[in-house]
C-alpha positions as CSV (number, residue, x, y, z in Angstrom):
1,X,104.6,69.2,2.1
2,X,101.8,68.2,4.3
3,X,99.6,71.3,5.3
4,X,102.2,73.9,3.2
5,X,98.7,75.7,2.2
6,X,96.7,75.7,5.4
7,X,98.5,79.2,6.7
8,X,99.4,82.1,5.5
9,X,103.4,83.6,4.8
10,X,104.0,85.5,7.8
11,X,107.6,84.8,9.4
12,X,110.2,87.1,8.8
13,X,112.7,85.2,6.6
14,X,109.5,83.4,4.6
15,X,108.4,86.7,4.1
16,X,111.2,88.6,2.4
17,X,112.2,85.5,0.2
18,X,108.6,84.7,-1.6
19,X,108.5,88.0,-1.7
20,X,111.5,88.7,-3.4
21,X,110.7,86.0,-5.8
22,X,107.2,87.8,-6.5
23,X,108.9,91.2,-7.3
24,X,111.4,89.5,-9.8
25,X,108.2,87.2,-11.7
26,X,106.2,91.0,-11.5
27,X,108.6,93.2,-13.1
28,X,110.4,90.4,-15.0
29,X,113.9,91.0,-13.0
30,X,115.7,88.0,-12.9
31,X,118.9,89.0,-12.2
32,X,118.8,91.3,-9.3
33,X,117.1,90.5,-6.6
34,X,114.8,92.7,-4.5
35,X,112.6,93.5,-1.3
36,X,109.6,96.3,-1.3
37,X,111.7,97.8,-4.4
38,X,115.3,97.8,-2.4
39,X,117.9,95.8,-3.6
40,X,118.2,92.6,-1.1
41,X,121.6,91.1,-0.8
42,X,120.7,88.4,1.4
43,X,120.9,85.4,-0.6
44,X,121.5,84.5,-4.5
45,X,119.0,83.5,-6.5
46,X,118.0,79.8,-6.9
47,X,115.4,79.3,-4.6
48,X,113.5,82.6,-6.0
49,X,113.9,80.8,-9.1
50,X,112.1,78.2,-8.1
51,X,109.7,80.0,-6.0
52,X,108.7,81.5,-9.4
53,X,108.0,78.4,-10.8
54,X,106.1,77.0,-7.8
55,X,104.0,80.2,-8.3
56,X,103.5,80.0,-12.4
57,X,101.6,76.5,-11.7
58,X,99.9,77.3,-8.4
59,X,99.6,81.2,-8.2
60,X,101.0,83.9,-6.2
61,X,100.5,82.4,-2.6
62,X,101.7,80.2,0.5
63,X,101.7,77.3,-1.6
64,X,103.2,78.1,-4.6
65,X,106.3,79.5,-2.6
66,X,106.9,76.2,-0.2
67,X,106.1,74.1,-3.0
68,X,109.6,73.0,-4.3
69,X,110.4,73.5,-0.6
70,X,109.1,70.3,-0.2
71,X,109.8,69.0,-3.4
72,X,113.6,69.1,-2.5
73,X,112.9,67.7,1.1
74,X,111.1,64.6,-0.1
75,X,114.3,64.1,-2.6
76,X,116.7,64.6,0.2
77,X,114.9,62.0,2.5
78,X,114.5,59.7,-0.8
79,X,117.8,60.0,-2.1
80,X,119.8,59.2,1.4
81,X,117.2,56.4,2.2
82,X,119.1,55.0,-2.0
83,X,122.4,55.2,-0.9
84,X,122.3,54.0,2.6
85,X,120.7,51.0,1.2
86,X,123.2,51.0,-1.0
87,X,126.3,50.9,1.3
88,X,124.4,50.2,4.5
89,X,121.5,47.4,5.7
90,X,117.7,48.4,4.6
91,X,117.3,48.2,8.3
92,X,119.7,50.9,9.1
93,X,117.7,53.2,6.3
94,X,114.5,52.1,7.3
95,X,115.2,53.6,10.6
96,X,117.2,56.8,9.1
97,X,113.3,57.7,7.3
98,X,112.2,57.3,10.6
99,X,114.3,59.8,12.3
100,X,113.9,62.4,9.7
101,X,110.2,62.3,9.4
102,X,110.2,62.3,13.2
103,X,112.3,65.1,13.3
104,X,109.5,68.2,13.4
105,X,112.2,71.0,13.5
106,X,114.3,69.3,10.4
107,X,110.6,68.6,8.6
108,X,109.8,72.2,9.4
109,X,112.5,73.7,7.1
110,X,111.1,71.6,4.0
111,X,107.6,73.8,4.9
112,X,109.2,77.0,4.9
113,X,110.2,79.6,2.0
114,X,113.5,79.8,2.2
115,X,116.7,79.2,0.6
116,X,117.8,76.5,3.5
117,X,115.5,73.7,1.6
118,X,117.4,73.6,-1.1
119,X,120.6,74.1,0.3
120,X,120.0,70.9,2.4
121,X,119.3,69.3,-0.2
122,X,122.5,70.4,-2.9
123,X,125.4,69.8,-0.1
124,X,123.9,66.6,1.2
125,X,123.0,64.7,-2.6
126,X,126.3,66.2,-3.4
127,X,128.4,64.7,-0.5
128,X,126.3,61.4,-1.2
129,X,127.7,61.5,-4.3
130,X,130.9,62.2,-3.6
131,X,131.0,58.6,-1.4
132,X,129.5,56.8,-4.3
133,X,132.4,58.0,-6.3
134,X,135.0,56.9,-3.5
135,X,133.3,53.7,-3.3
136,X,132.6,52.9,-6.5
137,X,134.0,55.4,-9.2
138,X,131.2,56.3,-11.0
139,X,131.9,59.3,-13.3
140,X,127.9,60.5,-13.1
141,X,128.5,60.9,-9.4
142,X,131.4,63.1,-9.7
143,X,130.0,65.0,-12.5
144,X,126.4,65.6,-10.4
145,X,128.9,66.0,-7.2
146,X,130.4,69.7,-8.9
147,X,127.1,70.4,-10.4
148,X,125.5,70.1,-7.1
149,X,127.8,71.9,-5.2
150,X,127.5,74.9,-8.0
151,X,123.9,75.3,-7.5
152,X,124.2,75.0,-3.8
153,X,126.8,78.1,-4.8
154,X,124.2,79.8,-6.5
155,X,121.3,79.1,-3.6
156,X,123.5,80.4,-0.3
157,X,127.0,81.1,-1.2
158,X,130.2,79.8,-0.8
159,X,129.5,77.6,2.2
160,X,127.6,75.3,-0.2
161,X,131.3,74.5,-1.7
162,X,133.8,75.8,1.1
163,X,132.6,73.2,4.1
164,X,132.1,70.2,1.2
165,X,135.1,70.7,0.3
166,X,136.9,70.1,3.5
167,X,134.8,67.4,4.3
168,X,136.3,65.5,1.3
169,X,140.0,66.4,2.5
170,X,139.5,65.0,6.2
171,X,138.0,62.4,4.8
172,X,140.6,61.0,2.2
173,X,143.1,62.0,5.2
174,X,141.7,60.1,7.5
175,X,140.9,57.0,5.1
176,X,144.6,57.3,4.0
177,X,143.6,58.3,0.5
178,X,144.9,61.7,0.5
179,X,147.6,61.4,-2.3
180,X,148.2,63.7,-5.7
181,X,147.0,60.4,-7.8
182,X,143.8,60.2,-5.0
183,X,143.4,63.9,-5.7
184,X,143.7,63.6,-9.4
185,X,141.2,60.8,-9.6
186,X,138.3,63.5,-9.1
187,X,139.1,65.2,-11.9
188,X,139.2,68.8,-9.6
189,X,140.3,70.6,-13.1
190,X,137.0,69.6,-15.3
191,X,135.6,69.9,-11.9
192,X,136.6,73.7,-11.4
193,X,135.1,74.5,-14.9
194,X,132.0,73.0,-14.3
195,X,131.2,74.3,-11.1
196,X,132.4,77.9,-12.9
197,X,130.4,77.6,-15.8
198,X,127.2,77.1,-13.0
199,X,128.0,79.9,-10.7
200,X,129.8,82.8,-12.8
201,X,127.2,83.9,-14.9
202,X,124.9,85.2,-12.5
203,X,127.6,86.4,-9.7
204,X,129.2,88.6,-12.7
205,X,126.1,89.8,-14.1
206,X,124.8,90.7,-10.9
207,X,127.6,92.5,-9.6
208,X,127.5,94.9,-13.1
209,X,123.9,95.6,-13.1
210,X,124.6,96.3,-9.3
211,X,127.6,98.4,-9.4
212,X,128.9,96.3,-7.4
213,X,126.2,96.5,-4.4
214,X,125.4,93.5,-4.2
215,X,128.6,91.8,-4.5
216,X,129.4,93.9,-1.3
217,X,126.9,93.6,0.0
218,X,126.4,89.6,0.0
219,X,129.4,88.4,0.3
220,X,131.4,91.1,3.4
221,X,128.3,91.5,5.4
222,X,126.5,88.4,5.0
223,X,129.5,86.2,4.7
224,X,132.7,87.5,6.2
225,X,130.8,89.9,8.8
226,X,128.3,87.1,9.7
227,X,130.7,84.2,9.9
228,X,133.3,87.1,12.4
229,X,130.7,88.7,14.5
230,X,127.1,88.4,15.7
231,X,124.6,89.7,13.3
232,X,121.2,90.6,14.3
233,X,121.1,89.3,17.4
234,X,121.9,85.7,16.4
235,X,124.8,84.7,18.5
236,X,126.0,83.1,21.7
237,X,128.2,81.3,23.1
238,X,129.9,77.3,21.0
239,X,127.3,75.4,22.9
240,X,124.2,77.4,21.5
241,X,125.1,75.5,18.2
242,X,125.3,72.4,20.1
243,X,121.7,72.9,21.5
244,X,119.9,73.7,18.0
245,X,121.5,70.4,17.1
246,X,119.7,68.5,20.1
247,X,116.7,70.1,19.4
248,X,116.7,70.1,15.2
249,X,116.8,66.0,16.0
250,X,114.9,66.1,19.0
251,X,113.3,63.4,19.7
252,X,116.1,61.2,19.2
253,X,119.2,63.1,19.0
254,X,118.8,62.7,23.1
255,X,120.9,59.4,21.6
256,X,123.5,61.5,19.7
257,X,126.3,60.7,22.6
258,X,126.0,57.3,22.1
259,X,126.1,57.3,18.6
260,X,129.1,59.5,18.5
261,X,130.8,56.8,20.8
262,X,129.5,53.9,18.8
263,X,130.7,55.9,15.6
264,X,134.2,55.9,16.9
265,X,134.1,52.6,18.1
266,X,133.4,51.5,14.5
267,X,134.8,54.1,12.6
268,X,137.9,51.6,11.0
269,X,135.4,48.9,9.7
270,X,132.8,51.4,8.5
271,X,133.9,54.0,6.1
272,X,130.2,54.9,5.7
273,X,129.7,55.5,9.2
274,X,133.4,57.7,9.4
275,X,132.2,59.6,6.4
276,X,128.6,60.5,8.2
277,X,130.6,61.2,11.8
278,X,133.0,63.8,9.4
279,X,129.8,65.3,7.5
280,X,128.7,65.7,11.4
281,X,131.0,67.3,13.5
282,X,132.9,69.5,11.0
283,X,129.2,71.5,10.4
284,X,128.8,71.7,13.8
285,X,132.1,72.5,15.0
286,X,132.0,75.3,12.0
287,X,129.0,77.1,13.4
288,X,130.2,76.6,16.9
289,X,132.8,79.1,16.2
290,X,130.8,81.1,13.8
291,X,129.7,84.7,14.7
292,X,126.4,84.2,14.3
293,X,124.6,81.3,15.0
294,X,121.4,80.0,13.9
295,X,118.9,76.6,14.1
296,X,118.8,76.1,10.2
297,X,122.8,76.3,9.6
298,X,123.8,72.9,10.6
299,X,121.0,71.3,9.3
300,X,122.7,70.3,5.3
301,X,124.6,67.5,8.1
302,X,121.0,66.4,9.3
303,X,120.7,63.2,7.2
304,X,124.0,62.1,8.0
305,X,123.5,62.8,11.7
306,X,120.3,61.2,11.3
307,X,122.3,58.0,10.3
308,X,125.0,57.6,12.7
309,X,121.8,58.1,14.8
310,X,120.2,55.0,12.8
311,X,123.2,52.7,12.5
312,X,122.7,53.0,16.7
313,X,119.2,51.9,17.1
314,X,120.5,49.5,14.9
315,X,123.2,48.4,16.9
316,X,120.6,48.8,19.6
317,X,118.4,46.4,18.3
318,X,120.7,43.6,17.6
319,X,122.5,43.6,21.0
320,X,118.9,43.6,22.5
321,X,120.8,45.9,24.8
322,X,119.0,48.5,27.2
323,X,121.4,49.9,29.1
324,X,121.9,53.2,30.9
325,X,122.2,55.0,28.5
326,X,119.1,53.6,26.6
327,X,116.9,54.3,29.7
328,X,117.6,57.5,30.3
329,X,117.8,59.1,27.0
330,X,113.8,57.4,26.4
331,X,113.1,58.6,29.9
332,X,114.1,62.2,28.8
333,X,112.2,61.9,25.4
334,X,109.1,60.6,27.6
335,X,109.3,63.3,30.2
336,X,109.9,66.0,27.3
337,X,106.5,64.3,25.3
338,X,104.3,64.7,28.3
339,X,105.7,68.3,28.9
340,X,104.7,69.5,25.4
341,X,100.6,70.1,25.7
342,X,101.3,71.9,29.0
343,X,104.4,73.9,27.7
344,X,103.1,74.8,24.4
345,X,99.6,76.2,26.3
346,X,102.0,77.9,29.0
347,X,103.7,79.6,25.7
348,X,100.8,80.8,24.2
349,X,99.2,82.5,27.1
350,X,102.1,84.4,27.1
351,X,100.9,85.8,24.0
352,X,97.8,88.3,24.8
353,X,96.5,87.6,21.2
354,X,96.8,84.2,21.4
355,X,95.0,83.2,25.0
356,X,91.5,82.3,23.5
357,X,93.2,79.8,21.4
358,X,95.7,78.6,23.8
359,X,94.2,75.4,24.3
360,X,95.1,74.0,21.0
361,X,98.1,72.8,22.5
362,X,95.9,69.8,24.0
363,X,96.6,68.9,20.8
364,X,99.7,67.3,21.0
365,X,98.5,64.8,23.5
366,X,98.2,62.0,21.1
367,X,102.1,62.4,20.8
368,X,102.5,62.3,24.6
369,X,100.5,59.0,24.4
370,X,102.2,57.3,22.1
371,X,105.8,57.7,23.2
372,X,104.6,56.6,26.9
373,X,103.1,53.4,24.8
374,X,107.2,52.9,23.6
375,X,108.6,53.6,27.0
376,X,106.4,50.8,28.5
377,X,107.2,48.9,25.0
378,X,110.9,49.3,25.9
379,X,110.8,48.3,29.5
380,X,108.9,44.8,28.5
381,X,111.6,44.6,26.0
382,X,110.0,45.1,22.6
383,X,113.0,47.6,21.6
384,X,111.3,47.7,17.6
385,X,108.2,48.6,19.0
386,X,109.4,50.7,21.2
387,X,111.5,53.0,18.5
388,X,108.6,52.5,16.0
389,X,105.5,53.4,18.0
390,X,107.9,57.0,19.8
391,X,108.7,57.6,16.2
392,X,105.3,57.7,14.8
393,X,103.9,59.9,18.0
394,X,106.4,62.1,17.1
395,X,105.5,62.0,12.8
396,X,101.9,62.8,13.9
397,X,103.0,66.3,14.5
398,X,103.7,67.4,11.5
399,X,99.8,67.1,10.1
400,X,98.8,68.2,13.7
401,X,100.7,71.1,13.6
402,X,100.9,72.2,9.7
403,X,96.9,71.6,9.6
404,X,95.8,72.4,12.7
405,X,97.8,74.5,14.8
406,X,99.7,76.9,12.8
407,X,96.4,77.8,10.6
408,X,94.8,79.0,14.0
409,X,97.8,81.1,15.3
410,X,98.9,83.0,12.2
411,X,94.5,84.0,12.0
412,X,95.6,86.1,14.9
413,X,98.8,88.4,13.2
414,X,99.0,91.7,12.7
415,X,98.7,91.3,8.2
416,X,95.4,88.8,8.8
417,X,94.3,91.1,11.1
418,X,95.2,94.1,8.5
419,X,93.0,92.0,5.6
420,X,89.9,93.5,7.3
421,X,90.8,96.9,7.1
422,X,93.0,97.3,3.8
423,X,92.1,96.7,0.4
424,X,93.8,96.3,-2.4
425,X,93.9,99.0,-4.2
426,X,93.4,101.3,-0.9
427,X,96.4,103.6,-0.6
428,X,98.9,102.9,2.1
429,X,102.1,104.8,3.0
430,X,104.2,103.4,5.8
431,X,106.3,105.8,8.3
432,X,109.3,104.6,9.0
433,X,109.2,100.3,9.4
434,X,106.5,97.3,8.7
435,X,105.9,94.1,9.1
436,X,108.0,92.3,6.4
437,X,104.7,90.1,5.9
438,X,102.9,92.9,4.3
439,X,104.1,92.8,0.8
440,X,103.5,89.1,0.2
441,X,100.4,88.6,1.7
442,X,98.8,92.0,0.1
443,X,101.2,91.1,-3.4
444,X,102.0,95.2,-3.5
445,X,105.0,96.7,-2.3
446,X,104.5,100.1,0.0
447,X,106.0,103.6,0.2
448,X,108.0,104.9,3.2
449,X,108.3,108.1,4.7
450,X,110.5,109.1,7.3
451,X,109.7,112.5,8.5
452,X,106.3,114.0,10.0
453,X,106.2,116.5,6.9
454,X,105.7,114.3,4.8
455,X,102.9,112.8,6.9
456,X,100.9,115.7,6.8
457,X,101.9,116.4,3.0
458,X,100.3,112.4,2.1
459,X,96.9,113.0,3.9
460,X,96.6,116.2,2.0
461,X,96.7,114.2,-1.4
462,X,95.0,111.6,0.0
463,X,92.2,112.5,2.6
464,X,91.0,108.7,2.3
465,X,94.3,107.2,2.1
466,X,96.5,104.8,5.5
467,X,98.9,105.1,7.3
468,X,101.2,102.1,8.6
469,X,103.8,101.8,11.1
470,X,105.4,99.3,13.5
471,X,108.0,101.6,14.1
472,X,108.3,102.1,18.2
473,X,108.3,106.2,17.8
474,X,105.1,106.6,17.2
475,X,104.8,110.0,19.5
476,X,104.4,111.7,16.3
477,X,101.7,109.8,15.3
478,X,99.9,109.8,18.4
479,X,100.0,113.0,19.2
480,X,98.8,114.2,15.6
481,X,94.9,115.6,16.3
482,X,94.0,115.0,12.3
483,X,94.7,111.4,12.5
484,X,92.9,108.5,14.2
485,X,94.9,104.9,15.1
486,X,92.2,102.6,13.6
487,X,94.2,98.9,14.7
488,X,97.1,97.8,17.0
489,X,98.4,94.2,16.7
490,X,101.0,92.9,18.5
491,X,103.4,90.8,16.4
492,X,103.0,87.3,17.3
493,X,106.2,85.9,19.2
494,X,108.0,89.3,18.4
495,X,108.1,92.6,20.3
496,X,106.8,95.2,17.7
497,X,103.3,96.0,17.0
498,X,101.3,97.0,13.5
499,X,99.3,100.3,13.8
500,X,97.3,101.5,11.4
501,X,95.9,105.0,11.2
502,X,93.6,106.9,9.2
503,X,92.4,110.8,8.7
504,X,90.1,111.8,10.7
């Protein structure tokens, strides 16, 4: 939650979500969610539930819509860190905490706006709980295990119950528990009706005040269409999903082969350890094949990747064993540490906008430092002080980039830059496209207009009135003699640009 307030709502997916959420808390729509007026069938609507809340007891802003955001990754962390304790060593979830918090691209998604926060958090609790019930048969787990599930339901879909579910199966398979009395034992009837009673409602209700739109909409092109094909440009080839994975852990998923090979190794003593490995690989394998692939899909298997990762180092510790493998992988994570100042300034000076601020990178030097402090740790043999001292380089980022950095690079968007030119209750039109940022950070939805008629029929009713595009045919507007282009922002990191235009 660290630094959720210090910069503004600006990328794409933040963007439409909070401001979904805003639209239902202004015009008291709670059913059917929408974007700048237009029915959005993205995602159900859980998360805009809560962003609601967050922005009831903190206002309409960045804050208030990250707010639960990070509530639910704080009880994610928390609640793993209780149940590997429980079935593990304190050592072994001692050094899961680490990974996570070290884990900038998993910490990111627990700073972000989006359904994904809370979907993390309902499939992973819920498979938790589904291995307490195994282990121990307590009915509050099962019961919390379908409720959880049903929400997750209710934040993203049917993935939130489909993969789950077939988690459980390989798992009682491979256990040897897969029996009708095994199956039974869950109670999958009483389970049914609960997870009904938690998701029908709103699916039926929303499908009638829709027509039937949304329904449609949701669940062919952002289920079966996404899951079959690539869907706005989000695709690539089984290893792409492979690589978010190394980077989402990054630094120390560079130990992921190893801890694969240790988790098989172990995987008949360990039921834990087999349960985490399952979690694992049947998310990633399932997005390898998907259509459409993206960082934040895999990430609900994070915390149990992050403790096959942790039962490792663990492993790692007590065999006081360096190895090959060892060296290399904390070569690579030093090498990759002292690469990031120089890479991250090389990235922004790509960025015309962003050159006078580029050196901001230098920033991340202290995280450099520290994990060549561990590497030299490691190679005297202080293997704890070595995984300690890289992990806390690496936590430092979060507060050095949530506080510092991002602040200083979102000043320089298009809808900052717009803050100096628009007012609130200025009238603005846009022709044809806009920056999905707009809405949010002004708290106002905008008209559109699609044809140059209706350009010239606006500034007649409103001589004093904008015009916004970042549309890429703008030869109509530039070639208008009665209109003036007044700003011109490139989007940062994306290819289209805000222009803003006035009468003359």
């Amino acid at each position: 939650m660290i630094g959720s307030w210090a910069y503004p709502i600006y990328i794409l997916d933040e963007a439409k979500n909070a401001e979904a959420a805003r639209e239902m808390l202004v015009h008291s729509e709670f059913i059917v969610p929408k974007f700048n007026r237009l029915l959005r069938t993205d995602k159900p609507p859980l998360h805009y539930y809560f962003m609601i809340l967050g922005y009831k007891l903190f206002g309409v802003n960045a804050f208030g819509a990250r707010f639960f955001s990070g509530i639910f990754g704080a009880l994610t962390i928390s609640i793993s860190y209780y149940y590997i304790n429980k079935f593990s060593k304190r050592t072994i979830a001692w050094i899961f905490v680490f990974i996570c918090w070290s884990s900038i691209c998993f910490i990111q998604e627990f700073h972000l706006a989006v359904p994904d926060a809370y979907l993390i958090f309902f499939i992973s609790i819920g498979l938790w709980m589904f291995y307490d019930f195994y282990a121990t048969s307590s009915k509050f787990s099962l019961w919390i295990m379908y409720l959880l599930f049903g929400l997750g339901t209710l934040t993203k879909g049917p993935v939130a119950i489909a993969l789950p579910g077939l988690i459980c199966i390989i798992f009682l398979v491979s256990t040897k528990n897969f029996s009708i009395q095994a199956i039974l034992k869950f109670r999958p009837l009483l389970g049914l009706i609960v997870f009904l009673l938690v998701t029908t409602p709103w699916y039926i209700l929303v499908h009638f005040e829709t027509d039937g739109d949304w329904t449609k909409g949701f669940f062919l092109d952002h289920n079966v269409n996404r899951f079959g094909s690539k869907m706005e440009g989000h695709g690539g080839i089984f290893l792409i999903t492979w690589a978010f994975v190394l980077l989402g852990l990054m630094p120390f998923s560079f130990f992921l082969l190893k801890a694969f090979k240790n988790s098989y190794i172990n995987k008949s003593k360990d039921s834990l350890l087999l349960f985490s490995t399952i979690v694992s690989v049947v998310f990633i394998v399932f997005f390898s094949i998907s259509g459409t692939k993206l960082p934040n899909y895999t990430m609900p298997c994070y915390p149990f990747l992050a403790l096959v990762l942790a039962v490792a180092f663990w492993e790692f510790y007590r065999g006081k064993d360096k190895g090959i493998h060892n060296t290399i992988a904390l070569v690579l994570i030093a090498l990759l540490a002292i690469a990031l100042p120089t890479a991250g300034k090389l990235a922004l000076l790509q960025e015309k906008e962003l050159g006078d601020v580029s050196d901001i990178a230098y920033w991340l030097i202290p995280t450099s430092t520290a994990t060549l402090v561990g590497l030299v740790f490691y190679f005297k043999g202080y293997l704890q002080k070595a995984f300690i001292t890289i992990a806390l380089g690496w936590v430092i980022i979060t507060p050095i980039l949530f506080l510092g950095i991002y602040p200083r690079l979102t000043s320089q968007n298009p809808v900052e830059q717009a803050k100096s030119i628009l007012k609130q209750n200025d009238t603005v039109k846009v022709y044809k496209s806009f920056d999905a940022a707009f809405p949010i950070n002004f708290q106002r939805t905008f008209t559109i207009i699609h044809k140059e008629a209706e350009i010239e029929e606006y500034f007649e009713k409103h001589p004093k009135g904008f015009l916004m595009t970042n549309t890429r045919e703008v030869d109509v507007l530039e070639n208008r003699m009665d209109i003036v282009k007044i700003m011109e922002v490139k989007a940062l990191f994306e290819s289209h640009t805000t222009r803003i235009y006035k009468k003359k």
